[in-house]
C-alpha positions in Angstrom: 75.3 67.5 -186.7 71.9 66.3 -187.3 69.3 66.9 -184.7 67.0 64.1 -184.1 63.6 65.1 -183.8 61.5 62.2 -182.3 58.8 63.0 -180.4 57.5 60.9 -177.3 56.3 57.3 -178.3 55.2 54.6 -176.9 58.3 52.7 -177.4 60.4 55.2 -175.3 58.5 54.4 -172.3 60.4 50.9 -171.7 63.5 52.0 -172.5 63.4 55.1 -169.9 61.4 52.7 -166.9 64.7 50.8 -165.9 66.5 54.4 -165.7 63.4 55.5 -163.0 64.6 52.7 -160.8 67.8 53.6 -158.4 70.9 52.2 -159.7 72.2 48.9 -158.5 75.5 48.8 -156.7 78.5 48.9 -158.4 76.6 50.2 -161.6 78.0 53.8 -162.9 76.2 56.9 -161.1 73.0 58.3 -163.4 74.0 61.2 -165.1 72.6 64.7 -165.2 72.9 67.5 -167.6 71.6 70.9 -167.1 72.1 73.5 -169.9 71.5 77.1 -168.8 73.1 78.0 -165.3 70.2 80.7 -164.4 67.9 80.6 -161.9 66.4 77.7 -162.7 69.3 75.9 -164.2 71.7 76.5 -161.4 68.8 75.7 -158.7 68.4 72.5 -160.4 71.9 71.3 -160.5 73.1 72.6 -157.0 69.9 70.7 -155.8 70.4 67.2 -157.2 74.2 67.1 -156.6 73.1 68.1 -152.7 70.6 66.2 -152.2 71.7 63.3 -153.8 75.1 62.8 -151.6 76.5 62.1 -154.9 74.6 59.7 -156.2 74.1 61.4 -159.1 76.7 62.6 -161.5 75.8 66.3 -162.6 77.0 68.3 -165.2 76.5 72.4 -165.4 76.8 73.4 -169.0 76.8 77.4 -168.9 79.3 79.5 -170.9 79.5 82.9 -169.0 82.0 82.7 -166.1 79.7 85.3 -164.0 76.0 84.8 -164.2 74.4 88.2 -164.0 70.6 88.1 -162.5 67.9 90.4 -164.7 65.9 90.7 -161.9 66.9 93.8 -159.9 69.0 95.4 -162.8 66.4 97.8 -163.3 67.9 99.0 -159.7 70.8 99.4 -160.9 69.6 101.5 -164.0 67.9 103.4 -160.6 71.2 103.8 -159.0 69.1 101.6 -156.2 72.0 98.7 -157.0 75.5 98.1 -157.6 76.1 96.5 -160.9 78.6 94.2 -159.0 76.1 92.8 -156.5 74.0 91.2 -159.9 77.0 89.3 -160.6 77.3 85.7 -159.2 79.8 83.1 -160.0 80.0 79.1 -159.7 82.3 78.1 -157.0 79.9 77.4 -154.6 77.9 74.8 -157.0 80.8 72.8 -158.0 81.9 72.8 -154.3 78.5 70.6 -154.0 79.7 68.3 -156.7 78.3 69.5 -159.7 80.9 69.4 -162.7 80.4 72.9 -163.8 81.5 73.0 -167.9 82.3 76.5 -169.1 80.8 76.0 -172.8 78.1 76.7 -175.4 75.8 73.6 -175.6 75.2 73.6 -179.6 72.9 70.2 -180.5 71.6 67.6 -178.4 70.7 64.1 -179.7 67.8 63.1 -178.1 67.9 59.3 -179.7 71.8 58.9 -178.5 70.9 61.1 -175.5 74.3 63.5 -175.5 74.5 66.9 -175.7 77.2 68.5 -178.3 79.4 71.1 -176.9 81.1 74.1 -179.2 84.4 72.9 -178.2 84.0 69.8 -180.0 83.5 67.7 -176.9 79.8 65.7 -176.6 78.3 64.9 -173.2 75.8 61.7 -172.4 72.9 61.9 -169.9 70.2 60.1 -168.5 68.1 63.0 -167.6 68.4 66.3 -169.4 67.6 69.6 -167.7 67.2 72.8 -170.9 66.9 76.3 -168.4 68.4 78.6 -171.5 65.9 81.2 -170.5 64.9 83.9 -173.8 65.8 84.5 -176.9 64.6 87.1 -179.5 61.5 86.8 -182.1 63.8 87.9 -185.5 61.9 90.5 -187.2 59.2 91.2 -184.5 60.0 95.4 -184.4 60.8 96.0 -187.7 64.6 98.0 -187.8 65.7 96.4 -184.8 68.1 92.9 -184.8 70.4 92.2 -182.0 72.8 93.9 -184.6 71.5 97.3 -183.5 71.6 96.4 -179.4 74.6 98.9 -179.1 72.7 102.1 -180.5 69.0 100.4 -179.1 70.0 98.4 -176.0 67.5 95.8 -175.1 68.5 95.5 -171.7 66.6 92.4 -171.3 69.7 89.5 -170.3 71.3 92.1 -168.1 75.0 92.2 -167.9 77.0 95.0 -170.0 73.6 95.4 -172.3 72.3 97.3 -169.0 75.8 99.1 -168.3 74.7 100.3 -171.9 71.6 101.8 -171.5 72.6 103.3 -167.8 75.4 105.5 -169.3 72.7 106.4 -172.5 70.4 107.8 -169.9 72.6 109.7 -168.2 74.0 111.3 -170.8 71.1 112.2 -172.6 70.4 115.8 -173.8 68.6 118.4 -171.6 65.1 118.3 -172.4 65.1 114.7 -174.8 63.3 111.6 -174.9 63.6 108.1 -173.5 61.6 105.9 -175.3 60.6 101.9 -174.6 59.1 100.0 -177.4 57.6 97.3 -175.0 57.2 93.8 -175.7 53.7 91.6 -176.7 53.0 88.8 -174.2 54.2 86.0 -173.7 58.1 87.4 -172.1 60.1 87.8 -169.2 59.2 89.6 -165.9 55.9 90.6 -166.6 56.3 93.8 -164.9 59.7 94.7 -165.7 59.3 96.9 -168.3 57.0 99.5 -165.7 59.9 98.9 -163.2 62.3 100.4 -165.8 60.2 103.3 -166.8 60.1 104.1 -163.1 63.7 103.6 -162.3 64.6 105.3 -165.6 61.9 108.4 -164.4 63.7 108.7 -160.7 67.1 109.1 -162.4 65.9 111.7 -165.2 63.6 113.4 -162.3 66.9 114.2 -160.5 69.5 115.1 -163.4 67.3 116.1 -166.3 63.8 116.7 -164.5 62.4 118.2 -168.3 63.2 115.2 -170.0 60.2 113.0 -171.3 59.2 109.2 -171.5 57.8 107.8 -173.8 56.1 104.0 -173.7 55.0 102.5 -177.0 53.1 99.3 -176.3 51.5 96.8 -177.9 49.6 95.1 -175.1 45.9 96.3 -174.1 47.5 96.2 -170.4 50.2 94.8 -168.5 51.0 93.9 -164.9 50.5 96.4 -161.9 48.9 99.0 -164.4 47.3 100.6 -161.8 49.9 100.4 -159.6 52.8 101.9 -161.7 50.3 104.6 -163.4 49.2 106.0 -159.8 53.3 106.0 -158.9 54.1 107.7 -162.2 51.5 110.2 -161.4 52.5 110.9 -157.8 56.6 111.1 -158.2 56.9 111.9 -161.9 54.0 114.1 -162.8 53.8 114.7 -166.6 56.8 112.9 -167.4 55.4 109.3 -168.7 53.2 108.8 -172.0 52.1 105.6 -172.8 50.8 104.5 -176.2 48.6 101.7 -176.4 47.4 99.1 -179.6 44.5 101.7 -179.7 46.4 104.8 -180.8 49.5 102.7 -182.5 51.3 101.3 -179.8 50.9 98.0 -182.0 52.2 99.4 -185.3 56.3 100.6 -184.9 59.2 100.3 -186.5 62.9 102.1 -185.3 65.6 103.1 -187.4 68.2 103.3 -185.1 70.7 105.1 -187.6 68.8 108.3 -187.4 67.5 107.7 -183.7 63.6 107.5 -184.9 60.8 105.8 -184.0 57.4 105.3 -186.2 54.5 104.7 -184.5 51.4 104.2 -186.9 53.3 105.8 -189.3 54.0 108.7 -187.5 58.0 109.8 -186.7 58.7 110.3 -183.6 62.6 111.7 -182.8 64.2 110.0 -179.4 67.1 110.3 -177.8 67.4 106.8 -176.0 65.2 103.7 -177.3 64.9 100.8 -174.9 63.7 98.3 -177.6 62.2 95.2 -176.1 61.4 92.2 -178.8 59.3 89.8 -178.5 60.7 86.7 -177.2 60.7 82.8 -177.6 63.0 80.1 -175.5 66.3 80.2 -175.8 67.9 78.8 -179.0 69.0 75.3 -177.6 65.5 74.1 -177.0 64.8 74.9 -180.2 67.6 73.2 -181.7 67.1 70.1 -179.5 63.3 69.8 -181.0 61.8 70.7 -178.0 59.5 73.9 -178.9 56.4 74.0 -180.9 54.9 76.8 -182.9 54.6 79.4 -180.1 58.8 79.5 -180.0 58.2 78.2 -176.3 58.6 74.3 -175.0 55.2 72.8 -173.8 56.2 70.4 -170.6 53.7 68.7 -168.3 52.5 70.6 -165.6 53.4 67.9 -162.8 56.8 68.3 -163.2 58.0 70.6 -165.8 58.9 67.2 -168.1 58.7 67.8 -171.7 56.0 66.8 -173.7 58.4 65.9 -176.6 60.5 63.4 -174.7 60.1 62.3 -171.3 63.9 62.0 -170.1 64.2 66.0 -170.9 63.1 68.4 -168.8 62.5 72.5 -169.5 62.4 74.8 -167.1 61.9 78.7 -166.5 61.7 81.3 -169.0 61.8 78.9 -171.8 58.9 76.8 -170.9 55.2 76.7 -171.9 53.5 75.9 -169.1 50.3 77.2 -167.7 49.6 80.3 -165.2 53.4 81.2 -164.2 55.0 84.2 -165.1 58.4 83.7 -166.5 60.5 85.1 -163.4 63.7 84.2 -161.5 61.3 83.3 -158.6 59.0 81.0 -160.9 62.5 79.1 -162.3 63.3 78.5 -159.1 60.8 77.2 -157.9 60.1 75.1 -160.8 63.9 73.8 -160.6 62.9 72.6 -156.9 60.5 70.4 -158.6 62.4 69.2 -161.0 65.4 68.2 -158.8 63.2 66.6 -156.8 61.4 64.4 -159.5 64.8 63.5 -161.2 66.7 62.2 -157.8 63.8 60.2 -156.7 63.5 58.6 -160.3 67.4 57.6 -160.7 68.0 57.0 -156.7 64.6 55.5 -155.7 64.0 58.2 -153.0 60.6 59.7 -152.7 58.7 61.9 -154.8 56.4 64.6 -153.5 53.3 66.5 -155.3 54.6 69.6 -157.2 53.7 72.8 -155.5 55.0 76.0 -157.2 55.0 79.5 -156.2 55.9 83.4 -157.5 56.1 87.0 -156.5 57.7 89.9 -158.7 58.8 92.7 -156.4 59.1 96.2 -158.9 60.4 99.5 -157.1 59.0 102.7 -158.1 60.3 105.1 -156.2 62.7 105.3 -153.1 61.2 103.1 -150.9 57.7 102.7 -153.0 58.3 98.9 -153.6 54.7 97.1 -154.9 54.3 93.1 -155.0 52.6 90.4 -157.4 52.2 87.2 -156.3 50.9 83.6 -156.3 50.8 79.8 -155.2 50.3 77.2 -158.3 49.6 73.2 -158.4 49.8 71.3 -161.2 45.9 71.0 -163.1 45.2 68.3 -166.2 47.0 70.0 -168.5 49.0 73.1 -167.5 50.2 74.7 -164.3 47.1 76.7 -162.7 46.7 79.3 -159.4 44.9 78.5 -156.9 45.8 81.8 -154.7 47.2 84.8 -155.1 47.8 88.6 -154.2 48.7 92.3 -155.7 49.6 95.3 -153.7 46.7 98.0 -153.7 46.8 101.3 -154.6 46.6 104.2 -152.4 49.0 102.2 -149.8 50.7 104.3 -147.1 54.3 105.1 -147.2 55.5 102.7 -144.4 53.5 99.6 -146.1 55.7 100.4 -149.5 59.0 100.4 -148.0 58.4 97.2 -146.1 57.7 95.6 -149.5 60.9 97.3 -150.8 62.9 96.0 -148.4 61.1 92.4 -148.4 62.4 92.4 -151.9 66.0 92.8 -150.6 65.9 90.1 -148.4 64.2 87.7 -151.4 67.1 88.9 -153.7 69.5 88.2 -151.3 67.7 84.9 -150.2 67.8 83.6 -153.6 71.2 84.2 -155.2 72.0 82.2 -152.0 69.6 79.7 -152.8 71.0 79.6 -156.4 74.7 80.4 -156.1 75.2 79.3 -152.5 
């Protein structure tokens, strides 16, 4: 197939203003595609379908039977989670209406507006919603390619690549080394990658208490440094060594063969490497034309619309849009805006101002949860804050496991949210 690459023009606004009015009676239903069925993607779909009283005709393309959620997997690494309780399946958002299609979305044709299917099939929409969250930058730690995930897990899409890296950890040699070559901004869950050092650090503290971690990093800093160094400190003492740009953390390569890591040309044998690329938006928005140079898909920040063709619309991870983090909490959020943009453009029902939010809960230790968070409006060109908040350091004990178990209830308020 051959993608179309037009970009927005002028002459696409005419066509696309009869589709913003509501339908007339008797006229087929508008019809909605969302590719990705994430946070984001199945907030989005479960949304319209509701809201609209089936109005709309909406179409869930998503290939995995059982979406498994990143967020909180590092629990489970932690033994804080049951690998089960990440999984969620789709029942619930067909049973609002959504037609829920079990397939890889391969191409979309932007100019015929239909999205091509692996099996062959094709799909036409009116609106188009792209959630495919992150893929990996090819090439950006030298040694690794997704070829090498089973001997250097990633870990980063959850599912059986965490299963992975759980059983690596606890079966690694008395004494040895876990090591994390973290990612360079932009990527997902800002502070997941201290969360897993943590959560890896409780389990080795308990079954292999000499054991050693090391963090090689390319970033200057990262999110709730303070927070996650003053943790390490208090429940792991001596166990976590981080290595920043300045002593190499920049400059690493793995050879996963022989279980090595070079940093600034030095050899370092480990025993378990967590190997976290750098990350772009997932393949399909790339293939639809929809990302520029930074791998990610620029939309508008008054509604997450693409700035490549106004009838498409990219959400979550996979968008470039301002001040967000790319979390489950930001996609759905976003997706709320979204749905409501897209039902009042093909029903005629009102449209309000977009007003996002975000928090990342990370869990240190047994009951030490910490918080990030913020509240976001739309600004001329890109999503900005306008308030936010951090947990502090030096918190009591009592003050941690409230935010611990606030992050329960948010996990559990959300997959409901998403999943129903």
């Amino acid at each position: 197939m051959i993608l179309n690459r037009r970009r927005f023009l002028g002459t696409a606004t005419a066509a696309s203003a009869a589709l913003s009015a509501p339908m007339a009676l008797g006229q087929a239903k508008p019809r909605v595609v969302v590719i990705g069925g994430g946070s984001g993607g199945g907030t989005v779909a479960r949304y319209i379908a509701k809201d609209s009283n089936g109005a709309v005709d909406v179409t869930l393309i998503e290939p995995s039977r059982m979406y498994y959620t990143c967020y909180f997997s590092n629990l489970y690494l932690g033994g804080f989670w049951d690998f089960d309780a990440l999984g969620h399946d789709y029942g619930n958002i067909a049973r609002t209406g959504v037609n829920v299609v079990h397939d890889w979305a391969v191409g979309v044709d932007r100019d015929a507006q239909t999205v091509a299917l692996a099996s062959g099939e094709s799909i036409a929409y009116d609106r188009l919603v792209v959630a495919p969250g992150i893929d990996f930058v090819e090439g950006s730690v030298p040694g690794w390619d997704v070829s090498q995930q089973s001997k250097m897990p990633h870990a980063y899409k959850s599912g059986t690549q965490a299963q992975l890296l759980k059983h690596q950890i606890e079966n690694m040699r008395e004494g040895g080394t876990f090591c994390m070559v973290a990612p360079p901004n932009p990527y997902r869950c800002p502070p997941g990658p201290g969360e897993r050092v943590s959560m890896v650090a409780h389990v080795l503290s308990q079954t292999n208490p000499t054991a050693k971690i090391l963090i090689v990093d390319p970033k200057e800093n990262y999110s709730k440094q303070a927070l996650f160094e003053e943790g390490w400190e208090r429940h792991y003492p001596g166990m976590v060594t981080r290595i920043g740009p300045d002593f190499g953390g920049n400059n690493v390569e793995v050879r996963p063969d022989s279980m090595e890591v070079v940093i600034d040309g030095q050899v370092e044998a480990v025993d378990v490497c967590n190997v976290i690329p750098a990350q772009k938006a997932g393949k399909i928005a790339e293939l639809a034309g929809l990302t520029d140079a930074s791998g990610w898909a620029p939309v508008l920040p008054s509604d997450m619309r693409s700035r490549m063709d106004e009838n498409v619309f990219v959400l979550g991870d996979a968008s470039a849009q301002g001040a967000m983090p790319k979390s489950g909490f930001s996609a759905n959020s976003q997706a709320k805006v979204v749905a409501n943009v897209i039902r009042g453009e093909l029903t005629g029902s009102r449209i309000f101002p977009a007003r996002y939010s975000n928090t990342c809960w990370s869990l240190i230790a047994t009951n030490d949860g910490v918080k990030v968070g913020a509240n976001y409006e739309a600004g001329a060109d890109q999503i900005e804050s306008v308030s936010s908040f951090i947990s502090q350091t030096g918190e009591d004990a009592e003050l941690r496991q409230q935010t611990y178990e606030e992050s329960i209830g948010w996990y559990n308020g959300i997959v409901a949210d998403i999943f129903g």
